[in-house]
N, CA, C and O atoms as a printed pandas DataFrame, in Angstrom:
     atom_number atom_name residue_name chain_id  residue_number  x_coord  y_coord  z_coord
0              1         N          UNK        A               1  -15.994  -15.726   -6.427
1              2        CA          UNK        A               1  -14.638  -15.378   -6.818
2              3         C          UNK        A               1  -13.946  -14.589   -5.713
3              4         O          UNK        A               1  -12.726  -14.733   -5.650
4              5         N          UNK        A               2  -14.556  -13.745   -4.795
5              6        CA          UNK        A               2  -14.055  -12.888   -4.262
6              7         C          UNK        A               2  -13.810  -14.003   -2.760
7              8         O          UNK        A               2  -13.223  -13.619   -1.748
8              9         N          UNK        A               3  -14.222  -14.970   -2.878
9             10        CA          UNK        A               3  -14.184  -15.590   -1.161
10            11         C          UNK        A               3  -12.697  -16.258   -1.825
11            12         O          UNK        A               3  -11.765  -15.935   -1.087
12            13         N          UNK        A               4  -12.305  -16.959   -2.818
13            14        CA          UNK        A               4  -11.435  -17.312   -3.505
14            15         C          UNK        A               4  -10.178  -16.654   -3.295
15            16         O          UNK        A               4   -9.041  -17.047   -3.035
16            17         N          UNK        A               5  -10.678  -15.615   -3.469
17            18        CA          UNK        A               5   -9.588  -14.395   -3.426
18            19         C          UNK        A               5   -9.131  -14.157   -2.016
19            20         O          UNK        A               5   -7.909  -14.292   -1.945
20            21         N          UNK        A               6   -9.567  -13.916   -1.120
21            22        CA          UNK        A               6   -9.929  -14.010    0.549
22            23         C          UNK        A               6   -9.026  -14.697    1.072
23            24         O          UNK        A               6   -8.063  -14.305    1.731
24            25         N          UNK        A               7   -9.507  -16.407    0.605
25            26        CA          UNK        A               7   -9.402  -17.513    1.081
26            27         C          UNK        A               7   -7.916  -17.592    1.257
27            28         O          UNK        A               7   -7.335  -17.808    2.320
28            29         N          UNK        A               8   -7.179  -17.319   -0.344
29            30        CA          UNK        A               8   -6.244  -17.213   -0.637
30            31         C          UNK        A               8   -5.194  -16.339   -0.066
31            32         O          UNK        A               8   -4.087  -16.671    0.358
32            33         N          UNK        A               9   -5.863  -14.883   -0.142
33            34        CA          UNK        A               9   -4.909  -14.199    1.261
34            35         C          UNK        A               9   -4.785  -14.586    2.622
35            36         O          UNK        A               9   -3.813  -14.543    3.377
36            37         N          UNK        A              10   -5.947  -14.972    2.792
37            38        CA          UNK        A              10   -5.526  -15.361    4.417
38            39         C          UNK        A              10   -4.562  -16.892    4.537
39            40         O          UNK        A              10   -4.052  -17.271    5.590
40            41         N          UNK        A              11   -4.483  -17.482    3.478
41            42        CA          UNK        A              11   -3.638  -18.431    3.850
42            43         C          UNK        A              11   -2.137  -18.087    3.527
43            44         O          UNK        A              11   -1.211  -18.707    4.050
44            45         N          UNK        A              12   -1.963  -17.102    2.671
45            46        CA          UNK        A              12   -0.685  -16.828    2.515
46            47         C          UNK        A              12   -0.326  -16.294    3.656
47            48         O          UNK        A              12    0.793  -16.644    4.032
48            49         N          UNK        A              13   -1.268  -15.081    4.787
49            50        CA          UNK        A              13   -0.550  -14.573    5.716
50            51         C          UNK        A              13   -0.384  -15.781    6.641
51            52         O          UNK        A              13    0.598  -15.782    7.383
52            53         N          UNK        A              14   -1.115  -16.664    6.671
53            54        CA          UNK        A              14   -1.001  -17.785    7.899
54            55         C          UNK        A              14   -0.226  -18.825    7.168
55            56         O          UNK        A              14   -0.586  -19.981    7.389
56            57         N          UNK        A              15    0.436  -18.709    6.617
57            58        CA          UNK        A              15    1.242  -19.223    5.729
58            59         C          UNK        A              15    3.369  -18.408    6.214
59            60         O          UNK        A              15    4.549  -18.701    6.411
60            61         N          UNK        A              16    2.305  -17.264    6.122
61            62        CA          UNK        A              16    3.810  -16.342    6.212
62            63         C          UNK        A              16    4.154  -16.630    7.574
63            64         O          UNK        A              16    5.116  -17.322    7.909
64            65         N          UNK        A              17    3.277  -16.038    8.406
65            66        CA          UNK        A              17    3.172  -15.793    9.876
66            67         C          UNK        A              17    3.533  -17.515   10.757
67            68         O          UNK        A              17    4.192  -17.804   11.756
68            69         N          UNK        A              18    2.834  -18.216    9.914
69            70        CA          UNK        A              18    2.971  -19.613   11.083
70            71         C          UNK        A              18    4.034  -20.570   10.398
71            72         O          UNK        A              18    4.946  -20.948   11.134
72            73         N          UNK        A              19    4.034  -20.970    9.201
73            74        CA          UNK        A              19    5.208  -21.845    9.066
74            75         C          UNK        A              19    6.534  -21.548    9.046
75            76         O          UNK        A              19    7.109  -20.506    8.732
76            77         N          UNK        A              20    7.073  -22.926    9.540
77            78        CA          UNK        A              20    8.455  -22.564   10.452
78            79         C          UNK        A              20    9.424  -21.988    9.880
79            80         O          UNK        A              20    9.907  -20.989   10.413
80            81         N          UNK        A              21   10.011  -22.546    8.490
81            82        CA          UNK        A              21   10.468  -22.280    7.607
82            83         C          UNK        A              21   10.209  -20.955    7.216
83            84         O          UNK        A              21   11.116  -20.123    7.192
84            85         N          UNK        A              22    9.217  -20.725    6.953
85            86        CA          UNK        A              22    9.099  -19.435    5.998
86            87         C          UNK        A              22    9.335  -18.321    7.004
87            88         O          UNK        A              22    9.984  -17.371    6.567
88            89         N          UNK        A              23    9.041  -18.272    7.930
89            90        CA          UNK        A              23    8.948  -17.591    9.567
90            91         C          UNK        A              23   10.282  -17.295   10.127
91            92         O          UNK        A              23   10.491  -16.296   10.815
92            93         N          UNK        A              24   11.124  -18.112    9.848
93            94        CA          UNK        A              24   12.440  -18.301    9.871
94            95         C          UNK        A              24   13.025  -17.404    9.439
95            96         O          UNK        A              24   13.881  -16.800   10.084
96            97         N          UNK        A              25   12.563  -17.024    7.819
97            98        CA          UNK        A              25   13.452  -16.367    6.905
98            99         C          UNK        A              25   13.217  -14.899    6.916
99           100         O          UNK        A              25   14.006  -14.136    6.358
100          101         N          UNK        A              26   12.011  -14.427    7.618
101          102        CA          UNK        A              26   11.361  -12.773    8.095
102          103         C          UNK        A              26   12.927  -12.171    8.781
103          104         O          UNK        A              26   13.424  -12.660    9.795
104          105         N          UNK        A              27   13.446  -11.216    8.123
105          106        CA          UNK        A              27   14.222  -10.627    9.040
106          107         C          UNK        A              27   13.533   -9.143    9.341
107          108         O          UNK        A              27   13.375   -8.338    8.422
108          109         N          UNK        A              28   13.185   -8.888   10.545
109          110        CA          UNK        A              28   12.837   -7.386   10.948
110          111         C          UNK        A              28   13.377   -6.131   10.821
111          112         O          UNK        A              28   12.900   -4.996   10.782
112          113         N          UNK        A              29   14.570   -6.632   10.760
113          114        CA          UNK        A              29   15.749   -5.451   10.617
114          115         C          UNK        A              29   15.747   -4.737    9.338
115          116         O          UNK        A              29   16.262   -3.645    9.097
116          117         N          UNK        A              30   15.068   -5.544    8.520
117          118        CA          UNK        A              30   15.186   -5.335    6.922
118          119         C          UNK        A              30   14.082   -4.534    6.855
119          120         O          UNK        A              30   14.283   -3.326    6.737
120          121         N          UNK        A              31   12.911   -4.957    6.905
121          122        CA          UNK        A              31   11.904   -4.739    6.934
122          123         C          UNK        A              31   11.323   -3.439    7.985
123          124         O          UNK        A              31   10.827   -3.549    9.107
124          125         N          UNK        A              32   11.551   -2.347    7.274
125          126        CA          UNK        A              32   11.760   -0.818    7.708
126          127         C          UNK        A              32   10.367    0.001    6.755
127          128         O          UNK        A              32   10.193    1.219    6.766
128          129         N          UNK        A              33    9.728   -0.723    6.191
129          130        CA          UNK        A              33    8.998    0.184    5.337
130          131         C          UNK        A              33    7.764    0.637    6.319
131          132         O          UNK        A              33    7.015   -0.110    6.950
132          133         N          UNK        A              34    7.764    2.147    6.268
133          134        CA          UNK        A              34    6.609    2.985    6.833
134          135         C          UNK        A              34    5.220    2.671    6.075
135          136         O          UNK        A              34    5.116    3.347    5.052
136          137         N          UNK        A              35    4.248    1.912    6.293
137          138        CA          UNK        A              35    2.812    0.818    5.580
138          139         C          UNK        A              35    2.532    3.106    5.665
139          140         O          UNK        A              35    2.675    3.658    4.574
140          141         N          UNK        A              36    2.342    3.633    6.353
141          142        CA          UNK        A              36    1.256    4.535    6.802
142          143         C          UNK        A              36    1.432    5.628    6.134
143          144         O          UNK        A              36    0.714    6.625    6.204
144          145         N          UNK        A              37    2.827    5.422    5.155
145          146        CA          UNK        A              37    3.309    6.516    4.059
146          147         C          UNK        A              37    2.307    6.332    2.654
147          148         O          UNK        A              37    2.447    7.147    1.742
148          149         N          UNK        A              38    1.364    5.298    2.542
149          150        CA          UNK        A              38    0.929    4.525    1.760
150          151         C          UNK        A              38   -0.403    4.950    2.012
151          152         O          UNK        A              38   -0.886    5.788    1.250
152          153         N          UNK        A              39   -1.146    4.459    3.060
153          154        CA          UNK        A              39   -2.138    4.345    3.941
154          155         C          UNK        A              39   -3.462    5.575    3.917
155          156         O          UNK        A              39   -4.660    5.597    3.634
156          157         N          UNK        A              40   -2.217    6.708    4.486
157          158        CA          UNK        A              40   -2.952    7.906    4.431
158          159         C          UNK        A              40   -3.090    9.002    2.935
159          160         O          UNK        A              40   -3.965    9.865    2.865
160          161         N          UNK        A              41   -2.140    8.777    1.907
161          162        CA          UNK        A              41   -2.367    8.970    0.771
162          163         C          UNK        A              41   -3.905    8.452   -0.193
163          164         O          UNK        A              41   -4.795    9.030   -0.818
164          165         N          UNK        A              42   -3.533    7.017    0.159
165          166        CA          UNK        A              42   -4.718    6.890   -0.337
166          167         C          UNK        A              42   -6.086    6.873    0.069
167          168         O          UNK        A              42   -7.010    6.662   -0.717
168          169         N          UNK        A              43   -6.207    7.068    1.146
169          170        CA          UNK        A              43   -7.177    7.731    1.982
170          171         C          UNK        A              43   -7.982    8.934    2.153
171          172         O          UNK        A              43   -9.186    9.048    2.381
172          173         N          UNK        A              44   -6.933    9.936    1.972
173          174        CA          UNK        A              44   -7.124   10.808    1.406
174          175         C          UNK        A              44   -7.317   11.100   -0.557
175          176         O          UNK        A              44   -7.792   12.068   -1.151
176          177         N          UNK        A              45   -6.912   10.221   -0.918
177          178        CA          UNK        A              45   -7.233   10.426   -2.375
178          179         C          UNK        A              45   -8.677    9.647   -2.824
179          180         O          UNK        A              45   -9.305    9.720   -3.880
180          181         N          UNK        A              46   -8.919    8.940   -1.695
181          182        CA          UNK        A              46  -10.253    8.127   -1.871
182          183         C          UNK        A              46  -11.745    9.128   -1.406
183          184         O          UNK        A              46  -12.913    9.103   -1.794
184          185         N          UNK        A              47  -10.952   10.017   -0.333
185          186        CA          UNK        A              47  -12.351   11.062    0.074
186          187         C          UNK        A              47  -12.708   11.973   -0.916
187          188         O          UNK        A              47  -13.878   12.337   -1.027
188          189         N          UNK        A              48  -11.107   12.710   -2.244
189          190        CA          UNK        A              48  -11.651   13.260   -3.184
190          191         C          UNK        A              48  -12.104   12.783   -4.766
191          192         O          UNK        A              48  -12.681   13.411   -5.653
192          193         N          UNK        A              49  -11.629   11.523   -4.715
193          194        CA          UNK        A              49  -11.858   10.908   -6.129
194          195         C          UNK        A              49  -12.817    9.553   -6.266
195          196         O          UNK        A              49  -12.400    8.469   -6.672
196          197         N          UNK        A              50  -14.068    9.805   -5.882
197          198        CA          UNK        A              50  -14.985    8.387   -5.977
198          199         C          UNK        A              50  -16.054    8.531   -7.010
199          200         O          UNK        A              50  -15.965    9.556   -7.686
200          201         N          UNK        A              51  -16.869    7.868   -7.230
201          202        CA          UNK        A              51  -17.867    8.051   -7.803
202          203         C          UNK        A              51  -18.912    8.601   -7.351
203          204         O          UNK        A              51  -19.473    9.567   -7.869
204          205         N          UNK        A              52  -19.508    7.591   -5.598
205          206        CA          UNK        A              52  -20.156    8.553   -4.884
206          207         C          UNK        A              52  -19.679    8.124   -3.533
207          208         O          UNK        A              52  -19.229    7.097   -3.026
208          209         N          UNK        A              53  -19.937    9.221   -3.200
209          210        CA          UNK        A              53  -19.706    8.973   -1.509
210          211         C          UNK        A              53  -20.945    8.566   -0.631
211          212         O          UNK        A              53  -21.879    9.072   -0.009
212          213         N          UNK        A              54  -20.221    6.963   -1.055
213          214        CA          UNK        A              54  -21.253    6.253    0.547
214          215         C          UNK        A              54  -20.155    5.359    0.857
215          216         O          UNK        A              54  -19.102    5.302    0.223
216          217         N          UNK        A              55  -20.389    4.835    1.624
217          218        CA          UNK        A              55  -19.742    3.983    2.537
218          219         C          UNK        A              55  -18.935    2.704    1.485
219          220         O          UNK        A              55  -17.802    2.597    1.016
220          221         N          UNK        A              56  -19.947    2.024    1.442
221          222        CA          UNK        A              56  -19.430    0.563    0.319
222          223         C          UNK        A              56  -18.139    1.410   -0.980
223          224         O          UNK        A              56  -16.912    1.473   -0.901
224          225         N          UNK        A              57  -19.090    1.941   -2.070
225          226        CA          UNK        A              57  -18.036    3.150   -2.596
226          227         C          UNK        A              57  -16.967    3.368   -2.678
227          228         O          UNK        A              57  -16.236    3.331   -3.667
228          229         N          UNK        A              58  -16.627    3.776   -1.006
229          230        CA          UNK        A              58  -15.312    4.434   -0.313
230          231         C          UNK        A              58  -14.459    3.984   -0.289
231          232         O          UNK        A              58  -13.365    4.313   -0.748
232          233         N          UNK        A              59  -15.042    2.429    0.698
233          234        CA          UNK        A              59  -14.241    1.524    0.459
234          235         C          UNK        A              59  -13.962    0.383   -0.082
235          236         O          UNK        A              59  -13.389   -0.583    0.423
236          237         N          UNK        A              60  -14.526    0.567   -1.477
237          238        CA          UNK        A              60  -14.548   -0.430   -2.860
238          239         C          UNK        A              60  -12.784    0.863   -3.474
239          240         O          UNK        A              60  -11.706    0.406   -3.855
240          241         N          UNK        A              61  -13.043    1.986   -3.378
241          242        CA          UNK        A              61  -12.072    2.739   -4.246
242          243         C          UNK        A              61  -10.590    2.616   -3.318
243          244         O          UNK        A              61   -9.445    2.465   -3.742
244          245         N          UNK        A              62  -11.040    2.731   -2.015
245          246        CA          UNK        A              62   -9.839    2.780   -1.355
246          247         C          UNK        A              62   -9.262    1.579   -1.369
247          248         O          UNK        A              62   -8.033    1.548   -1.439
248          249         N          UNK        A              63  -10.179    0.066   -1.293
249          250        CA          UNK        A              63   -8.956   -0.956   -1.440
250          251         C          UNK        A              63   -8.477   -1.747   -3.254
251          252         O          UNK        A              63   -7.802   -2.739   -3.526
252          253         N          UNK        A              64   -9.296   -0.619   -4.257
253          254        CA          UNK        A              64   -8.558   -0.589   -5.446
254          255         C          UNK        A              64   -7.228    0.397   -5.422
255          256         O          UNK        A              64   -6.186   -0.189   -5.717
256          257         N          UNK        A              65   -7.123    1.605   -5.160
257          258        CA          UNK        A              65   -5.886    2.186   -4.700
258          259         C          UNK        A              65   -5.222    1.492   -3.791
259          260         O          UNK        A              65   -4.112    1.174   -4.217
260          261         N          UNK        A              66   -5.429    1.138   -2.755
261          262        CA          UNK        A              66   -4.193    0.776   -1.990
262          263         C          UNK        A              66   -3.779   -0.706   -2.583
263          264         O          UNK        A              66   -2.581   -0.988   -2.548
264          265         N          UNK        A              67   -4.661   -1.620   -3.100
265          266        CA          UNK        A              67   -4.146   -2.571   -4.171
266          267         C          UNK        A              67   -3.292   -2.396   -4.926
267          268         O          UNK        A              67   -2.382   -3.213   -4.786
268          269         N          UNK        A              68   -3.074   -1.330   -6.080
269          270        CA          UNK        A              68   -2.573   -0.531   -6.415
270          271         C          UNK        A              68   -0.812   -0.257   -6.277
271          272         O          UNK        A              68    0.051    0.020   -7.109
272          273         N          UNK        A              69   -0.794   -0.470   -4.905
273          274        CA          UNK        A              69    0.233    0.204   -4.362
274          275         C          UNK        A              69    0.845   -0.970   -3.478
275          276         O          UNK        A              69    2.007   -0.866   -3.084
276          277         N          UNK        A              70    0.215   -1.884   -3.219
277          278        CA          UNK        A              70    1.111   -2.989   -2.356
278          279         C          UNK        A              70    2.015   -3.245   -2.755
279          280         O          UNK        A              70    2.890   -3.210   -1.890
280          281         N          UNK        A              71    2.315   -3.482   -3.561
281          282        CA          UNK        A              71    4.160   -4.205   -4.255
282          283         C          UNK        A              71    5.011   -3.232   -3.863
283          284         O          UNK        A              71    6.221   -3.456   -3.845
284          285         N          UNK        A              72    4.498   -2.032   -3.501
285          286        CA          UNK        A              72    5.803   -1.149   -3.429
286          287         C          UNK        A              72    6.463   -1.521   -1.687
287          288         O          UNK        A              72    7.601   -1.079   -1.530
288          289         N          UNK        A              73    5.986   -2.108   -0.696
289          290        CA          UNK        A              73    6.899   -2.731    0.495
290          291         C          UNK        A              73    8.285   -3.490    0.269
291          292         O          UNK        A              73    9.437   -3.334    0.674
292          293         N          UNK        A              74    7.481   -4.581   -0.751
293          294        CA          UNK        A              74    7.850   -5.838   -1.242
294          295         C          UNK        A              74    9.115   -5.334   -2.093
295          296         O          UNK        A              74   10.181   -5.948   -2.043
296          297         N          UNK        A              75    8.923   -4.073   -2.952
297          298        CA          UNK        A              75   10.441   -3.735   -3.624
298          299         C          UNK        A              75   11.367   -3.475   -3.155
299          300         O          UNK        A              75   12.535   -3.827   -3.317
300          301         N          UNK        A              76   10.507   -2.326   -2.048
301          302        CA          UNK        A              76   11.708   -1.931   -1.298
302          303         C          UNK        A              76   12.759   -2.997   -0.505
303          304         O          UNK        A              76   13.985   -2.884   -0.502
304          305         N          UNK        A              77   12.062   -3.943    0.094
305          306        CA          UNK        A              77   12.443   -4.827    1.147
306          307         C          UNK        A              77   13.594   -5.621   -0.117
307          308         O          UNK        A              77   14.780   -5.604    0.215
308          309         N          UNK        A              78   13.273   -6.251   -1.434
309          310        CA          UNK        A              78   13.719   -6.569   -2.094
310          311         C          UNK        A              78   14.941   -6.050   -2.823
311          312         O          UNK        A              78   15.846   -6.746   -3.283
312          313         N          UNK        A              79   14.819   -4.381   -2.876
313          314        CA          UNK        A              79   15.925   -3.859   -3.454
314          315         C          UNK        A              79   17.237   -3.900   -2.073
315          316         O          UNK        A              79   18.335   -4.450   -2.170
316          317         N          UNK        A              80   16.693   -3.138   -0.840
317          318        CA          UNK        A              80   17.477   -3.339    0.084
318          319         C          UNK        A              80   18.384   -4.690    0.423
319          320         O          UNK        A              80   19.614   -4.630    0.444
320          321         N          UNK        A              81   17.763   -5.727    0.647
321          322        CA          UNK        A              81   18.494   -7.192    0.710
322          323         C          UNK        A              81   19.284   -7.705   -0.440
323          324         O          UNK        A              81   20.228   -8.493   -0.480
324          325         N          UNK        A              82   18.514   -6.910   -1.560
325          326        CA          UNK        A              82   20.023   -7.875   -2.932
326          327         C          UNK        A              82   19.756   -9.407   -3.078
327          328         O          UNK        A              82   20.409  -10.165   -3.796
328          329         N          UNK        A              83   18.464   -9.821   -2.114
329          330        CA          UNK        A              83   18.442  -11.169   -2.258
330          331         C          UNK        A              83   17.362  -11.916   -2.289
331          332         O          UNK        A              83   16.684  -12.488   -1.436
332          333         N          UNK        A              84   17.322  -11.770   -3.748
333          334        CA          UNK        A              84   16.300  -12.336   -4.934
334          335         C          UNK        A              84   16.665  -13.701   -5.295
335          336         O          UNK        A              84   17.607  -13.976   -6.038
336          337         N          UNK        A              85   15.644  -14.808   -4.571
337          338        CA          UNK        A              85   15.951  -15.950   -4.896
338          339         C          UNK        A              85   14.739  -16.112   -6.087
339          340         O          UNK        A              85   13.967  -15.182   -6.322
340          341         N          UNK        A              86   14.673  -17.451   -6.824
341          342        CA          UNK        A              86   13.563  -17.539   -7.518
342          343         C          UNK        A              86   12.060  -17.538   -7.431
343          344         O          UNK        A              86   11.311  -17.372   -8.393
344          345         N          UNK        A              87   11.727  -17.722   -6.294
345          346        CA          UNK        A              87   10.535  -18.240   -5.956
346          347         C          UNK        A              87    9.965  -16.840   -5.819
347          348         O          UNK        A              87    9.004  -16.405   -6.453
348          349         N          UNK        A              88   10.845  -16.043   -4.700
349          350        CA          UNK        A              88   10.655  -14.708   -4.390
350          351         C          UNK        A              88   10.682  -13.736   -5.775
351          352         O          UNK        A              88    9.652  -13.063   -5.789
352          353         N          UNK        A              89   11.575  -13.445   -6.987
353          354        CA          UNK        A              89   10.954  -13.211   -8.333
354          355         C          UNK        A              89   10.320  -13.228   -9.197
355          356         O          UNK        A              89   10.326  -12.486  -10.179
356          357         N          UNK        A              90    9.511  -14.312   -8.881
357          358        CA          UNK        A              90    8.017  -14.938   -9.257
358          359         C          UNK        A              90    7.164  -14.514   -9.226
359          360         O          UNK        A              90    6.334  -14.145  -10.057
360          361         N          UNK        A              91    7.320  -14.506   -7.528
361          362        CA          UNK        A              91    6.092  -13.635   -6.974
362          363         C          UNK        A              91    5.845  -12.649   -7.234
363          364         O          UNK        A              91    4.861  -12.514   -7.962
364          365         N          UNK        A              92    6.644  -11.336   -6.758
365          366        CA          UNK        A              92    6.536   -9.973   -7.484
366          367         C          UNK        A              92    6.545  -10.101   -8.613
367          368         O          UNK        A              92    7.337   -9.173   -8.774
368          369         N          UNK        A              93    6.287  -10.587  -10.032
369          370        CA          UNK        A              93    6.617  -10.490  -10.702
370          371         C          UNK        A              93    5.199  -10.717  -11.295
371          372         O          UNK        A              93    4.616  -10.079  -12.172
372          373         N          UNK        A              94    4.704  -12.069  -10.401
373          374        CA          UNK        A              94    3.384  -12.202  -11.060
374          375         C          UNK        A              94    2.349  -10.714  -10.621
375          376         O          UNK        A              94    1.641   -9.958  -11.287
376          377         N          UNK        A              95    2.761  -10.817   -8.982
377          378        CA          UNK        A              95    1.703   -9.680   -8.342
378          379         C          UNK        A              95    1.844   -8.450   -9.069
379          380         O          UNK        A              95    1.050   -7.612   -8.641
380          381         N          UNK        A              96    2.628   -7.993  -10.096
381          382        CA          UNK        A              96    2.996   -7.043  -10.628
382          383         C          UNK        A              96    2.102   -6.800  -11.972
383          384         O          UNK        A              96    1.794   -5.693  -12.415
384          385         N          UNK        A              97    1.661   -8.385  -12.670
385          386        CA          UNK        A              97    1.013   -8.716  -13.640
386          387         C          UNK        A              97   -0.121   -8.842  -13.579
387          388         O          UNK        A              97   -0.865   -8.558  -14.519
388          389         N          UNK        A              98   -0.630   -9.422  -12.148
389          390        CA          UNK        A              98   -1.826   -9.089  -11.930
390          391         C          UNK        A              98   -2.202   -8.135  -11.659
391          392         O          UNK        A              98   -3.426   -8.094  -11.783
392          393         N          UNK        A              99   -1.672   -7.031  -11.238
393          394        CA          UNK        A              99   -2.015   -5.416  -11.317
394          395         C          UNK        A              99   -2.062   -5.098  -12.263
395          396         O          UNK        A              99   -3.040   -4.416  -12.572
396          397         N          UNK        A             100   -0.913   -5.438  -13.402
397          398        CA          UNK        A             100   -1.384   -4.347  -14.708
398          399         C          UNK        A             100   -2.784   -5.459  -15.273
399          400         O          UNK        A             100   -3.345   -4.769  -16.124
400          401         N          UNK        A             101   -3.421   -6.582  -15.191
401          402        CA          UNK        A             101   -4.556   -7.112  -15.528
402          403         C          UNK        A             101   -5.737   -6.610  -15.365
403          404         O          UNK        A             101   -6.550   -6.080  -16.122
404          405         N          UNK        A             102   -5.695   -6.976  -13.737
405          406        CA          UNK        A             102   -7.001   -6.177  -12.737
406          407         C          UNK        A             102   -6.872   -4.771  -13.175
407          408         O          UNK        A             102   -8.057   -4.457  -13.284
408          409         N          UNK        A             103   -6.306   -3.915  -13.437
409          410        CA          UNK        A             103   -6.343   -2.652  -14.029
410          411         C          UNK        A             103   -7.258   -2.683  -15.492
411          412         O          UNK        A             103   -8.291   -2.070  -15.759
412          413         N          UNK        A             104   -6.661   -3.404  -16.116
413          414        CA          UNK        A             104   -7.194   -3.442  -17.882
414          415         C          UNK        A             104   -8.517   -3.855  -17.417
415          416         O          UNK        A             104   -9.222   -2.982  -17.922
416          417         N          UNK        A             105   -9.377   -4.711  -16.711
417          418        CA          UNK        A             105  -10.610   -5.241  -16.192
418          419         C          UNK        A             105  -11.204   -4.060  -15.705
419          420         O          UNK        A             105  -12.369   -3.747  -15.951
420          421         N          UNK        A             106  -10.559   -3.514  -15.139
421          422        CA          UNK        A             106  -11.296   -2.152  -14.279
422          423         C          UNK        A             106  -11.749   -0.824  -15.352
423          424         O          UNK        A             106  -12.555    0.067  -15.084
424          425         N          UNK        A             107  -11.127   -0.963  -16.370
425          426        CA          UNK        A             107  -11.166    0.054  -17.432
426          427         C          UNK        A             107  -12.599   -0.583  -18.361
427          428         O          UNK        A             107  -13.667   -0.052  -18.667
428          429         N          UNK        A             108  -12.055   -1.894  -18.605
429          430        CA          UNK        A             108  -13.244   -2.286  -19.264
430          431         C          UNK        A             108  -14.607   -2.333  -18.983
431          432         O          UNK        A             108  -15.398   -2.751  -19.828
C-alpha cells in the first residue's frame, strides 16, 4: 500500500513538474508560501511529542504532522489567485478528506 502511495506521489510531481500543459499554468509570482514556516514547527514538535525516540519513530511522527499540514500552501496559493477552477476544487477538497480519514485510522 505504501509503494502505491509513493508511486502515486511521484507521478503527480513528475506530472506537475514535466507536462507541458500543466507546467504552463505554475505561476511563481503567486506562489510565495514560506514551506520552512511549516517545516521547522513540526520538527520541533516531533523532538517533543513521540512515542519513542529512535530514528524510524521520529520520522514516522514527523511525516504524520507535516502530512497534516500540507494543504495549507495549496490554500494559500488558492485564496490569493481567486482562481478556482473545478478540477483544482476537487483536489483540495478530496486531500482535505483524506486527512480528516487518515486521521480517524490513526486514532483507531
Amino acid at each position: 500500500m505504501k509503494l502505491i502511495y509513493l508511486g502515486n506521489s511521484f507521478s503527480i510531481v513528475w506530472y506537475i513538474r514535466r507536462h507541458k500543459i500543466v507546467r504552463r499554468s505554475y505561476d511563481k509570482d503567486q506562489d510565495t508560501f514560506r514551506h520552512y514556516f511549516l517545516l521547522v514547527p513540526c520538527f520541533l514538535l516531533v523532538l517533543f511529542i513521540n512515542e519513542r525516540f529512535t530514528f524510524k519513530e521520529v520520522m514516522w511522527t514527523f511525516s504524520l504532522y507535516l502530512d497534516a499540514i500540507a494543504i495549507l500552501p495549496q490554500l494559500v496559493l488558492l485564496q490569493r489567485t481567486r482562481n478556482i477552477d473545478n478540477l483544482t476544487g476537487q483536489y483540495v477538497f478530496l486531500l482535505g478528506l483524506r486527512e480528516k480519514v487518515s486521521g480517524r485510522v490513526q486514532i483507531m
